[in-house]
N, C-alpha and C positions, 0 to 999 in steps of 0.2 A: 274618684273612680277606683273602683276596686283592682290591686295586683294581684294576675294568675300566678300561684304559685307554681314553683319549677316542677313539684312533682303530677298536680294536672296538667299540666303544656305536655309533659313527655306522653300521659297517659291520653291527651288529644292525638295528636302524633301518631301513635301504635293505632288509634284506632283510625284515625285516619289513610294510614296506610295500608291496614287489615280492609277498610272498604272500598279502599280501591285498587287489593288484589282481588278481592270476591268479586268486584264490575269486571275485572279483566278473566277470571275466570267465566263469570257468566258470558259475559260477550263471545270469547271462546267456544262456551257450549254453544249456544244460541246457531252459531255458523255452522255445524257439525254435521247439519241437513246439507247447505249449501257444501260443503267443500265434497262430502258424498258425493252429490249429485254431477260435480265438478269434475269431480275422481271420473267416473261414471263418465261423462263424455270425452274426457281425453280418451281412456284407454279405448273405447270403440274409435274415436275417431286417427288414433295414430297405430303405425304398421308395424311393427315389430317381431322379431323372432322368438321373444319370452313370452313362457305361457301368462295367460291372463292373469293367474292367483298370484305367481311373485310378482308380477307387475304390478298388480294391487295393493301387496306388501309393500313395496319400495316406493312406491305413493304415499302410504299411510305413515308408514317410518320419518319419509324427507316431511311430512306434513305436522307430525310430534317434532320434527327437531324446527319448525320452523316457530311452532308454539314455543320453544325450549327460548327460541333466540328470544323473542319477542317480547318476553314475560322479562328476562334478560334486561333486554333495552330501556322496558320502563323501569325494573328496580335502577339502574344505570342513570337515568335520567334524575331519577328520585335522591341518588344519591349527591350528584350533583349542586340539586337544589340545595340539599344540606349542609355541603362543602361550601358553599356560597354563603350561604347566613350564617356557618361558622366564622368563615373569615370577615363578614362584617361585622360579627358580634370581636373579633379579637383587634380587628381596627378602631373601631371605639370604647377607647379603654374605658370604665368604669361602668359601662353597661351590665346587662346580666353575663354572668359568666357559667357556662355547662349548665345552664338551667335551675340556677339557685338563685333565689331571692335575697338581692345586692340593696334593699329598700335601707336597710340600717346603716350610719353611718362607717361604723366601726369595721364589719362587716366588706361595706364597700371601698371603704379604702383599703384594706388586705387584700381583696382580689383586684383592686386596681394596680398593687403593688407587683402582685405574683404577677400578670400580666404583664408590665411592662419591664419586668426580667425575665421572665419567656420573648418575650419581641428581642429585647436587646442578648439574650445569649441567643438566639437564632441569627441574629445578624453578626454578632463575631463571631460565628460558628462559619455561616456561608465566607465570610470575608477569608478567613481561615483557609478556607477548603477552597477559595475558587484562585484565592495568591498564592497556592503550589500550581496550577493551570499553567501550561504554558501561552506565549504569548503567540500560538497558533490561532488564535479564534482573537485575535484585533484586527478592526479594520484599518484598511491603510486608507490614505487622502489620495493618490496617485492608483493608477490600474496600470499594470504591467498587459502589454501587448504579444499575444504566441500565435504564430502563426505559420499551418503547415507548407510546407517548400518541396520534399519532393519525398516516394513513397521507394523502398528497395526491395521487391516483388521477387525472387528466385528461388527461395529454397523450398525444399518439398516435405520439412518439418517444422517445431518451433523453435527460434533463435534464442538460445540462454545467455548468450554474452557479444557485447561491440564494443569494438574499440577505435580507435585514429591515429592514426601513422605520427610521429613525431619529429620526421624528415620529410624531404621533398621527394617525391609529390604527394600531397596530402590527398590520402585514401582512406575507405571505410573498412573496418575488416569485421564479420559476421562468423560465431558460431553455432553451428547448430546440430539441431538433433539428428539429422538427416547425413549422419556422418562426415558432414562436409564443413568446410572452413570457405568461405568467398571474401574476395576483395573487391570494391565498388566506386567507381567515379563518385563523389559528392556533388560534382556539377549538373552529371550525364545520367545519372542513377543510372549505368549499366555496369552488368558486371564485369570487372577485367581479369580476373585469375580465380580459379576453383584451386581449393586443395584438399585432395581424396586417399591419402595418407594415412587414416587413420580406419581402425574398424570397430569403431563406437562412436556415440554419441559425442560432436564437440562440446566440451563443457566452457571454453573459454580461450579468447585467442587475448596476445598485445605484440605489442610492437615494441623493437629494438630501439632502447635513446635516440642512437645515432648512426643505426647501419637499416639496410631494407631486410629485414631477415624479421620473422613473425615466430612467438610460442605461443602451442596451442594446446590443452592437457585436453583426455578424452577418457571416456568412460572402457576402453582396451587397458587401463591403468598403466599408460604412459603419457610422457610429456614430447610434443616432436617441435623441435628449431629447424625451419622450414625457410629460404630465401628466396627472395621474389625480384622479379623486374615486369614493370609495367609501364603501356604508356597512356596517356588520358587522352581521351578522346574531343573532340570539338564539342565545347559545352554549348547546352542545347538553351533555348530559353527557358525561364520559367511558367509552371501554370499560372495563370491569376488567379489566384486565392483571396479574397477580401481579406483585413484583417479583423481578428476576432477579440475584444476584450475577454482574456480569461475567465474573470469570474463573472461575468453574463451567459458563462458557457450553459446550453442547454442540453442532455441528454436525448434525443430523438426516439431512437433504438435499439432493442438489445439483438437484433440480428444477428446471427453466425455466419457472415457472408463470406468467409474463407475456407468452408468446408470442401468443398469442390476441391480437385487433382489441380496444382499448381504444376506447369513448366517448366523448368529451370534453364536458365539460357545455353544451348546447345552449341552456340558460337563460342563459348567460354573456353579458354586453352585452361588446361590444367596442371597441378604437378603431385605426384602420386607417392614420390618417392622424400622422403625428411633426409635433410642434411646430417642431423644430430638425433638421436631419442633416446630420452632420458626415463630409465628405469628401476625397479627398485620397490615401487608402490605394490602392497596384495589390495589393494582395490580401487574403484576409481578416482581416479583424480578430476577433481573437480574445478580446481583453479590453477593457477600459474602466472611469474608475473618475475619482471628482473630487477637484480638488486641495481642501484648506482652507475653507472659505470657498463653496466652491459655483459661484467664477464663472468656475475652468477647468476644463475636463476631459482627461487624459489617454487614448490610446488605441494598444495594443499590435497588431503585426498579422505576419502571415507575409511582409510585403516586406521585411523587418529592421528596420523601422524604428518607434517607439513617435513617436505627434505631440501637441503641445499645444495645444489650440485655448482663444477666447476661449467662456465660452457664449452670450454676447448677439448678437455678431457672426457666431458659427460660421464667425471666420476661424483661419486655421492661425497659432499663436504661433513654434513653435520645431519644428523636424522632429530629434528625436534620433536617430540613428545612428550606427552603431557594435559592434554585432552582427553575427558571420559569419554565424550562421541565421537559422531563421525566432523572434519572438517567440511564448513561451506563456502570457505575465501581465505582469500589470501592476498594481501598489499604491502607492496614496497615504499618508503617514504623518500620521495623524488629528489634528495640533496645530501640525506644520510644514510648508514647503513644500519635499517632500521624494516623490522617486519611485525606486522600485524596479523594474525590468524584468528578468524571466529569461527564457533562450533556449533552443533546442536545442543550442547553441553550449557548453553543460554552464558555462556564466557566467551573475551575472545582476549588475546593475549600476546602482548610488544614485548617482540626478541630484539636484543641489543647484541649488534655482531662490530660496531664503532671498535673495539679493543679484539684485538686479531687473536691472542690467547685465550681470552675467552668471552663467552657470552651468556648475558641473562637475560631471566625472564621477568615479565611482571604481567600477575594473571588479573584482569576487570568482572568483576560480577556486576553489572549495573542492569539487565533483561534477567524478561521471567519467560524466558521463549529462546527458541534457535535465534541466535545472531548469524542473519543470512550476510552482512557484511559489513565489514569495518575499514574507514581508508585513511589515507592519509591526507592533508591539507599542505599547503606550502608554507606555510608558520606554523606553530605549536599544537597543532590540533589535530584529534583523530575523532573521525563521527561512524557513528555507528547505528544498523538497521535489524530491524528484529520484529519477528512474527510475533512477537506482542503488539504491533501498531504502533509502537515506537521509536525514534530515531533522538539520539543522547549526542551532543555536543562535548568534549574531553579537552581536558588543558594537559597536554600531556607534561609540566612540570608539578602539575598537582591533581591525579587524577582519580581522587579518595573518591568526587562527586564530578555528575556532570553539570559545564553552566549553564547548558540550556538542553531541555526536552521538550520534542515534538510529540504530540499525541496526534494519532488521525483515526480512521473508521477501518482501516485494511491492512493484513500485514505487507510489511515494506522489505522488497525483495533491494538486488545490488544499486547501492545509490551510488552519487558520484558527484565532487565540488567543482565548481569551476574555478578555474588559478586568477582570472582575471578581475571577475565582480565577484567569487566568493558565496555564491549561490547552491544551495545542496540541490538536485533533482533526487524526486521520492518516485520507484516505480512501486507500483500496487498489484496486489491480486486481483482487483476490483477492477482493472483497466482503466485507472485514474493514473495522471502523470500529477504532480503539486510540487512547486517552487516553493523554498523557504529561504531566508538568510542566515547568516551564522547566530544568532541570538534569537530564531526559532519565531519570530515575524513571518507568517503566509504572503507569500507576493503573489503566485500565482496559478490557475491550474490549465494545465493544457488543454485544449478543445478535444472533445469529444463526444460523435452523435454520428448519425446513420451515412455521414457524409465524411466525416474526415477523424480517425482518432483509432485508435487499438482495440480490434473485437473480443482479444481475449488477455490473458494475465499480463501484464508487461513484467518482464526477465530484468530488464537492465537498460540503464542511463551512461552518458556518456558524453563529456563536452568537448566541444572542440574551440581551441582559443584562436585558431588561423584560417578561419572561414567567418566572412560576414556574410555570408547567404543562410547554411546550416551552421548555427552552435553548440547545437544540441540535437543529440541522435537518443534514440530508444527503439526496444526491439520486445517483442513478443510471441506468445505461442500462438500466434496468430500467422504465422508464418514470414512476417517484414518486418522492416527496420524504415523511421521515417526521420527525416530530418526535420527539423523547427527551426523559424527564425526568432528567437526571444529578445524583446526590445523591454530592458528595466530601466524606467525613468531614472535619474539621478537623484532626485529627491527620494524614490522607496530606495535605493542603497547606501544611502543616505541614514537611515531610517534605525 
């Protein structure tokens, strides 16, 4: 039986293609009566306030662009079909290759050969390329359980930053845009203490080691140490909430259901007046946070520069800078004297204050994006978040490279680890919440859909290690902060 040479197959082909663009054109024409006539009864038959002739126009236009798709579709389809007999012409090797006549021995074993070094440098190539991947995208055998507990409803803007009291009584504390700072029962979700101190924006509130006294920095480019007394209220039951396997989470909705004038709780005693405010900043400060010990505090701001003040004196220690932009955080590391500052400057940068005469720096370029925040872990490690979609794992006695990188779909705004099981929470622009571990394993994502989850950017994560009900809080421009109960099997922490 005689073999088609490759140069008539191709020339089949072309012509085969050429007739049946001409049927697709002809068929086209052919309808050009009917879609007329078509035209012709919509526009008598619908009511409209544009005159008949653009109507007519804007018919015939959506009518050529629909021909445009369609013609579209079938080259589309066509090409398909070719990508297909490509790849089975490259699965069976020694077959025709690009349409040349492989009949001669010689011949077909050189393109048998070329072929099966194309396959095999494609596949070191992928293996290559997909072992820099992090181990974000492995499944685990175990399903981490998240499940929402209770919702914190009050402020009349959106919340940038939350934190947890690290004494008794264990409270929530909320920043927000709405110039106000709240503190909230975690049992009762009610609020107990407002504080309207400030005449900007809260950018970020925490709490004292080991006394009740809260710092909070604000976009008035001050920082204010504010002390509180409160008392908790009779906790209420909880809702029943089924619980939800994480990653079965479905999306429902993209509803804006917190657009509407929110109330702020009017029963709220408040306190107006800051014990301490720390000054010194030409712009806003953005973050704040205490060193060790309680008796300095650091604070991060859009002038480039992160300052240390004494708290007793609320004079200025050390002015750090060093940053080409503006600052977006600022962390203390919970056992040393040690701070971390990251910038839009796509760096962020560990001050060493451990030796009292003096201190250094050491500056990380590891993002190609603002590093919205970098923190610290209770053993050697500092993780870091960045509008690139990435979050970098750091050994801070070696911290040329990081050991593990998360990739995800959204930049990741202030994350936060938890000291116990060691877990990062990722919040997203995207209004996804995603569990990792420290080696960069996805455990899990928080539920979210038209019933329970963040309608808009979630600002910030934040764990709490002395609540089994709430262990984790997050807050968003959505105007609330909600608690989770997260249950990680022992085998994924394990893992």
């Amino acid at each position: 039986m005689p073999v088609e040479s490759g140069s008539s197959a191709a020339a089949r082909q072309a012509k085969q293609k050429r007739k049946s663009h001409s049927l697709s054109i002809r068929r086209t024409n052919s309808t050009e009566h009917e879609r007329a006539v078509l035209q012709r009864d919509m526009l008598e038959g619908q009511d409209s306030k544009l005159p008949l002739s653009l109507r007519s126009n804007l018919l015939d236009l959506f009518s050529q662009i629909e021909r445009e798709f369609e013609n579209l579709y079938i080259e589309n389809l066509e090409l398909r079909r070719e990508i297909e007999t490509l790849n089975d012409r490259l699965a069976a090797e020694g077959q025709s290759f690009e349409g040349a006549d492989l009949a001669k021995g010689a011949l077909k074993t050189k393109a048998s050969h070329s072929t099966s070094q194309l396959s095999q440098k494609l596949k070191t190539t992928y293996k290559a390329s997909t072992s820099k991947i992090v181990s974000s995208f492995k499944a685990t055998t175990s399903r981490a359980v998240c499940q929402l507990v209770r919702e914190y409803v009050g402020h009349r803007d959106g919340i940038w930053d939350l934190s947890v009291t690290r004494t008794q009584p264990v409270v929530l504390g909320t920043a927000s845009a709405d110039h106000s700072a709240m503190l909230w029962s975690i049992e009762a979700g009610k609020c107990l203490l407002k504080y309207l101190g400030h005449q900007g924006s809260v950018n970020s509130i925490k709490f004292h080691p080991t006394e009740q006294m809260a710092l909070t920095a604000s976009g008035d480019q001050t920082a204010h140490i504010w002390r509180y007394m409160v008392q908790l209220p009779t906790p209420q039951p909880v809702v029943d909430i089924s619980q939800t396997p994480c990653e079965d989470d479905v999306d429902f909705s993209d509803k804006d259901e917190a657009d509407g004038e929110l109330e702020g709780p009017n029963d709220c005693p408040s306190i107006r007046v800051a014990t301490t405010t720390l000054r010194s900043h030409q712009g806003v400060v953005i973050a704040a946070d205490w060193l060790v010990g309680g008796k300095q505090a650091v604070t991060a701001s859009w002038d480039r520069a992160a300052n240390l003040y004494d708290v007793e004196t609320s004079e200025l220690v050390h002015s750090l800078t060093g940053h080409d932009q503006e600052l977006t955080h600022c962390c203390t590391h919970p056992t040393q004297r040690l701070v971390v500052t990251s910038s839009r400057d796509t760096t962020f940068r560990l001050w060493d204050f451990r030796d009292p005469s003096i201190h250094s720096v050491n500056v990380f370029q590891g993002h190609t994006d603002t590093v919205t925040s970098a923190v610290f872990t209770v053993g050697d490690n500092v993780v870091s978040g960045s509008d690139d979609r990435t979050v970098k794992v750091w050994d801070l006695k070696n911290m040329r490279s990081p050991i593990a990188t998360i990739r995800t779909d959204s930049a990741v705004n202030r994350i936060s680890v938890s000291v116990n099981q060691k877990i990062i929470a990722l919040p997203h622009d995207n209004r996804q919440v995603r569990l990792f571990d420290m080696s960069g394993v996805r455990l899990a994502r928080l539920p979210r859909s038209n019933r329970q989850g963040h309608r808009r950017m979630v600002c910030c994560s934040a764990w709490c290690e002395d609540n089994n009900t709430c262990n984790l809080f997050t807050c968003g421009f959505d105007r609330q902060a909600i608690g989770w109960n997260i249950n990680i099997p022992a085998l994924l922490q394990e893992k």
